[in-house]
N, C-alpha and C positions, 0 to 999 in steps of 0.2 A: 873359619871362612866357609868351609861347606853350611855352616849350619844356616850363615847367611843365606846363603846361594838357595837350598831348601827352602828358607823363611818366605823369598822372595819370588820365588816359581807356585808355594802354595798361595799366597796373595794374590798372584796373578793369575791361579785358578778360579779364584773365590772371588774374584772381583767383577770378573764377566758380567753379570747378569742381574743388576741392580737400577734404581732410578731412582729420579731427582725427589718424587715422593717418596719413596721411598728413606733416601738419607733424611731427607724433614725432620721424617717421625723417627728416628735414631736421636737417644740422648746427645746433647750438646757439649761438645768436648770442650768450647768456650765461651762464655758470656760475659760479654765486659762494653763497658761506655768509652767513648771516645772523643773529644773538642773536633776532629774533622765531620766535614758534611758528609754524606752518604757517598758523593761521586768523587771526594780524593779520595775516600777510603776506600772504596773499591780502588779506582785508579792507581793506588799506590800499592793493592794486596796482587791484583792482577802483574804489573808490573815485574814485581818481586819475585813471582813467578815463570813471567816468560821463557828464563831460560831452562826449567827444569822440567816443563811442560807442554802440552798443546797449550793453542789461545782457551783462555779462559771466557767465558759468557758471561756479559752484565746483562737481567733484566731486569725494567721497573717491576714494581712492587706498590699495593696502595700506597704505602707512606713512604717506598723508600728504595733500595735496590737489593738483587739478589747477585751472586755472583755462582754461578755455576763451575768448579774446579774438576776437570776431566783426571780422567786416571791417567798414569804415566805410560800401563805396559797394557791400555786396551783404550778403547772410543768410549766407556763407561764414566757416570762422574762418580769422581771419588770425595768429593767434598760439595759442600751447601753452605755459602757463604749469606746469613740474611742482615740486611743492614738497613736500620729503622733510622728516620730522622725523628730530631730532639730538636728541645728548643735550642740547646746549647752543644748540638755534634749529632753523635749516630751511638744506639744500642746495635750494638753486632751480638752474634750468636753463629757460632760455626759449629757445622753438624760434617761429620763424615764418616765415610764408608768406612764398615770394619773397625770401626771408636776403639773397642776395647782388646782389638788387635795389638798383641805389641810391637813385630816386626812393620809397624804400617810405618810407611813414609812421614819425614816430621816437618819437611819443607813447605807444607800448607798450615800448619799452628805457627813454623816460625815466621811465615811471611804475617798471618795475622796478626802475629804478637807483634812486630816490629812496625807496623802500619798505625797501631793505635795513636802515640805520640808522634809530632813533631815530626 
């Protein structure tokens, strides 16, 4: 349990001071298609969030939306949600702070993962 408690104070050291270009250009932790439009799939990824979260930020995008996922233990985003319309739904690609962190927060891949379908 300590080791938690450290994992998650040094996160919240390191997460301060980052931006929304910045997670962009950070590897994609997922890239997957989806049968929803670009706006339930935000509307469903934000959702799933609410309660673990600040409000999360949709903006447009030329083709599509972006969702902006703020951090939990600061005003910084922790997540880069991009979501492309298709002929037939949304290519999403989720990008976030500290990717290759492993004590990072998992309730923003599982709200995306759980958004794709149905």
């Amino acid at each position: 349990m300590k080791r938690l408690a450290w994992g998650v104070a040094l996160l919240a050291l390191l997460g301060g001071c980052t931006s929304v270009a910045e997670i962009e250009q950070s590897p994609e932790t997922m890239s997957v298609i989806s049968g929803k439009k670009p706006q339930e799939y935000a509307d469903c990824v934000v959702g799933k969030l609410q309660d673990s979260r600040k409000p999360s930020k949709i903006e447009k995008i030329h083709n599509g939306l972006m969702v902006v996922v703020p951090q939990k233990l600061s005003d910084g985003p922790a997540a880069v949600i991009l979501i492309e319309e298709r002929s037939s739904g949304s290519s999403i690609k989720v990008h976030e702070h500290l990717s290759n962190f492993p004590l990072r927060f998992g309730d923003v891949r599982k709200a995306a993962d759980a958004c794709i379908s149905g």
